[in-house]
C-alpha positions in Angstrom: 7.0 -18.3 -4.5 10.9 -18.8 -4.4 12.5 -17.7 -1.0 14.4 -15.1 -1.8 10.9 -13.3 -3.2 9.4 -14.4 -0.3 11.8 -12.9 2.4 11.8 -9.5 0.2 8.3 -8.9 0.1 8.2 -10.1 3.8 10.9 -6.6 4.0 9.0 -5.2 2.3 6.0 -5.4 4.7 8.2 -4.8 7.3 9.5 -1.4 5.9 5.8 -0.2 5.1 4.8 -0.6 8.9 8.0 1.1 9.5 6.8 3.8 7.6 3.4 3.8 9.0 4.6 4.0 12.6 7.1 6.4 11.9 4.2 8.8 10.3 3.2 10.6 13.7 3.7 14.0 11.8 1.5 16.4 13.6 0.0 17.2 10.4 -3.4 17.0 8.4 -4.2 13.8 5.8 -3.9 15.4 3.3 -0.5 17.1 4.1 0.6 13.9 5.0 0.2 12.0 1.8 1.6 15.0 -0.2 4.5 15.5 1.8 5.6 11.6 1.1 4.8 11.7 -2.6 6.9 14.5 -2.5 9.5 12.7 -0.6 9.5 10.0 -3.1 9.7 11.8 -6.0 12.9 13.7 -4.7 14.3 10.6 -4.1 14.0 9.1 -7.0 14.6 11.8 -9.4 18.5 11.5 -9.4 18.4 7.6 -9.1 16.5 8.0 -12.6 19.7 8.1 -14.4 21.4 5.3 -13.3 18.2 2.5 -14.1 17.2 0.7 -17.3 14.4 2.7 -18.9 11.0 1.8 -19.5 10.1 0.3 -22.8 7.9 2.5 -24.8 4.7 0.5 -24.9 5.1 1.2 -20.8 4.6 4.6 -20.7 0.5 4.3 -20.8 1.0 1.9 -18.3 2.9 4.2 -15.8 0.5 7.4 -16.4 -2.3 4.6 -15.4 -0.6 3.6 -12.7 0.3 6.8 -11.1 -3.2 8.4 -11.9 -5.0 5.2 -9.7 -2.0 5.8 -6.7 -3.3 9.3 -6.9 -6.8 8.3 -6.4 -6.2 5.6 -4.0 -4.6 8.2 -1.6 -7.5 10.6 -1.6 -10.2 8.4 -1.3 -7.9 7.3 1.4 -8.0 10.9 3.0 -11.7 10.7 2.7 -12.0 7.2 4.5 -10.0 8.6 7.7 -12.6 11.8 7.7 -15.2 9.6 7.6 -14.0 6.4 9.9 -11.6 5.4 12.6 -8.4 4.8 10.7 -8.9 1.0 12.8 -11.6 0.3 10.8 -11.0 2.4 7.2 -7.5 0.6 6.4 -8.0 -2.8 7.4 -11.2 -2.6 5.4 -9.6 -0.9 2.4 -6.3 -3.4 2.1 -7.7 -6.4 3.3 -9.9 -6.3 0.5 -8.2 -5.6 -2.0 -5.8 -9.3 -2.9 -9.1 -10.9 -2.9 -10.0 -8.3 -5.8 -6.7 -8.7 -7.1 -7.1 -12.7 -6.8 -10.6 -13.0 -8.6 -8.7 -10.8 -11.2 -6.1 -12.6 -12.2 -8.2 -15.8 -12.2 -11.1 -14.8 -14.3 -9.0 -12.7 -16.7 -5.0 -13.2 -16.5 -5.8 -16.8 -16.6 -3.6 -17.3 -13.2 -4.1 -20.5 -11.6 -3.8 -20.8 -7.9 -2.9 -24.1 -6.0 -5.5 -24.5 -3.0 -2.9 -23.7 -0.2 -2.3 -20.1 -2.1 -6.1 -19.4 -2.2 -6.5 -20.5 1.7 -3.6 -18.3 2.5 -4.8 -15.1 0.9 -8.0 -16.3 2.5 -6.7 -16.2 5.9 -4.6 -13.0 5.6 -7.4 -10.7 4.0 -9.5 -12.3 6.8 -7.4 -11.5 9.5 -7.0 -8.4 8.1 -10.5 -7.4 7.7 -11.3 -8.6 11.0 -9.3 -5.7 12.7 -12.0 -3.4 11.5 -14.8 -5.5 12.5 -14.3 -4.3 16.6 -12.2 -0.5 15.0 -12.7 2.0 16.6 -14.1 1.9 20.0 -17.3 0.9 19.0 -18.3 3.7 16.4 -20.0 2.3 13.5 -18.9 2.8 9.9 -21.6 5.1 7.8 -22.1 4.7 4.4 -19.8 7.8 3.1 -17.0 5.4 5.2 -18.4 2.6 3.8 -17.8 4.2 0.4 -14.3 5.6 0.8 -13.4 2.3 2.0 -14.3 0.2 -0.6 -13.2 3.0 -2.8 -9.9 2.8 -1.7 -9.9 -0.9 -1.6 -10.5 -0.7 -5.4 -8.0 1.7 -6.1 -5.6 -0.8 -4.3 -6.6 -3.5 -6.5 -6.4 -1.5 -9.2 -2.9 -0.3 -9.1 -1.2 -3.4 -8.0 -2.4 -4.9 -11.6 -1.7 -2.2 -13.1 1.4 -1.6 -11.5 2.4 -5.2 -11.6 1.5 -6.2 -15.4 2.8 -2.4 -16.1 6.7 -3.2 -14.7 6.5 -6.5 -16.8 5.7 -4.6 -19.8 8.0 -1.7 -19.1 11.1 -4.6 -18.5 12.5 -3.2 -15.8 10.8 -2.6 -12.3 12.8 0.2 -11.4 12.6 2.4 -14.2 8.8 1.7 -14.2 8.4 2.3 -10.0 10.5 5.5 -10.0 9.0 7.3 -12.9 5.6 6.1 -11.4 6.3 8.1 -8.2 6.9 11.1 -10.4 3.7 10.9 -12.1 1.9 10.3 -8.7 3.8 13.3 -6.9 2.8 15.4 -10.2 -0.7 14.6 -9.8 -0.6 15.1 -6.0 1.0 18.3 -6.4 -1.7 19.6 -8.8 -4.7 18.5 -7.1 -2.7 20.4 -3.7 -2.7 23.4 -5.7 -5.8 23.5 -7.1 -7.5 22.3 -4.2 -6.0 24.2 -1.3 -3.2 26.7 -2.9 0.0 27.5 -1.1 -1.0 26.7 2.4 -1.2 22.6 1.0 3.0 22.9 0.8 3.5 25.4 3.4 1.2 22.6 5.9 4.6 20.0 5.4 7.0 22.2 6.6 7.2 21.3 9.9 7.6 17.7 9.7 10.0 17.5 6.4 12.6 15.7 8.2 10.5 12.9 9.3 9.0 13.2 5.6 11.7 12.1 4.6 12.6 9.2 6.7 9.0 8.0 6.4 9.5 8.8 2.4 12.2 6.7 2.0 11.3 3.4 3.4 7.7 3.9 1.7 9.4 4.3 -1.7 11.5 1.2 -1.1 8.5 -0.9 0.3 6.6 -0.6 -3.1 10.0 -0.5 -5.0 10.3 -4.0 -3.4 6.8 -5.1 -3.8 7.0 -4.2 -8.0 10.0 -6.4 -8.3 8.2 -9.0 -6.7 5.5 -8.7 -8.9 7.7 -9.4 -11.7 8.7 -12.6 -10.5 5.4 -14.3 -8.8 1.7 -13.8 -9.2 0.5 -10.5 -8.4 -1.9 -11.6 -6.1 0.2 -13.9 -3.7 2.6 -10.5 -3.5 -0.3 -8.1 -2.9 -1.7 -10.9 -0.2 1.8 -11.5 1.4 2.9 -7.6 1.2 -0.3 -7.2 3.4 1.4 -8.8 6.3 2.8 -5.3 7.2 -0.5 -5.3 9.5 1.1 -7.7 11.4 4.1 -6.2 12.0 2.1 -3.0 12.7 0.5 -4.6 15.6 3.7 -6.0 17.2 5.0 -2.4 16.7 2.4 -1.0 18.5 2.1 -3.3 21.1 6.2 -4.1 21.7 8.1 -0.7 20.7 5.5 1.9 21.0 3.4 0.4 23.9 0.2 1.1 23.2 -3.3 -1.1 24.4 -3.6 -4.2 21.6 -6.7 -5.8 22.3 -7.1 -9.8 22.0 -9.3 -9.4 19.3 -6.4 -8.0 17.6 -3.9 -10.6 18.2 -6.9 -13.2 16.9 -6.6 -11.5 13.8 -2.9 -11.1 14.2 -2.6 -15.1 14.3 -4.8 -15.4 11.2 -2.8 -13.1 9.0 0.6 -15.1 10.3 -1.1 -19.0 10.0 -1.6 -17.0 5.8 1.9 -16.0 6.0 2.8 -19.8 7.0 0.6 -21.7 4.5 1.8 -19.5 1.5 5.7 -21.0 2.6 4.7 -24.0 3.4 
């Protein structure tokens, strides 16, 4: 991976713990997730103009690829009802390169030199063993269990589709914004049909935070589509997965809050991937 990909997916990670530490709306899940589709789609509505457009044969890909975002972020919804959020997302992304990985190898014909495979190894590792000692001790049921691996799929699932999709499309930008239409469409739909008005009158109060949190998720994944034009999909969705990391230091440095040493074990797992995928 060349460094300038390197150092933007690394921003990238950066800018999706950002978003996740920032996300302290005072709202419900499912709010949540509509109110930054939203976001997104507002955002990149009048940038739509001003980007190469997707090539036709791209369009199928896009529909795909915003119908799995859709899906990934209400099994995602269901996984926090049913789990810690400490045990539900480190399961559900730490999971999901290796899917990506065993993907690519068995039928994109990707080769991976050993050093890649030991550092998605070591980061999906270090990820997954955040949720081993999640929260406080409560055991994951099988309806978590389910959500988790659900979502872990979904994950998979659109970062191929999302990556071989913007290489079709030949142009990541016109292919990530009018995905985040198509997934704020479907979000808004299923909001409607599901829970009616009180789905969009729920975001009201924390629109302005929406929107910071909005913006720096669209460019995380704006960032992490490029990327996935220019190296293998999987050592992007392994590397972006480093926003864990950064999550952690957040926590512990900026927002003070108890980090256990099991978590900076895993921390130091994810960064000795980080450091093996450079090297």
């Amino acid at each position: 991976m060349d460094n300038h990909v390197f150092a933007a997916v690394l921003a990238a990670a950066l800018l999706h713990a950002g978003w996740n530490s920032v996300v302290k709306l005072g709202l419900d899940r499912g709010a949540t997730v509509l109110l930054l589709a939203v976001v997104q789609a507002v955002i990149a509505l009048p940038i739509l103009p001003f980007v190469s457009q997707p090539a036709p044969q791209a369009w199928l890909w896009i529909g795909a690829a915003a119908a799995l975002h859709v899906g990934y972020k209400l099994f995602l919804v269901q996984a926090y009802a049913h789990a810690d959020l400490s045990q539900a997302y480190p399961l559900a992304r730490g999971t999901a390169p290796l899917i990506v990985t065993v993907f690519s190898f068995a039928f994109l014909g990707v080769s991976f030199a050993p050093s890649a495979l030991v550092a998605i190894l070591a980061i999906s590792v270090g990820i997954v063993a955040m949720a081993v000692k999640g929260g406080a001790g409560r055991k994951m049921g099988g309806k978590a269990l389910f959500y988790a691996i659900g979502t872990a799929g979904f994950t998979a699932s659109y970062t191929l589709v999302d990556g071989i999709g913007a290489r079709v499309a030949g142009t990541s930008s016109g292919f990530i914004l009018w995905m985040v239409v198509g997934d704020a469409a479907g979000m808004i739909a299923y909001a409607a049909w599901a829970r009616g008005q009180g789905a969009f009158s729920a975001m009201a109060p924390a629109w302005k935070t929406g929107i910071a949190a909005g913006a720096m998720s669209l460019g995380s994944y704006w960032i992490a589509v490029w990327a996935f034009t220019q190296a293998p999909i999987a050592l992007v969705a392994a590397l972006r997965e480093s926003s864990i990391l950064f999550a952690v230091i957040i926590a512990a440095l900026i927002l003070r809050e108890p980090v256990s040493g099991w978590r900076w074990v895993s921390v130091g797992a994810i960064a000795c991937g980080v450091m093996i995928m450079k090297a």
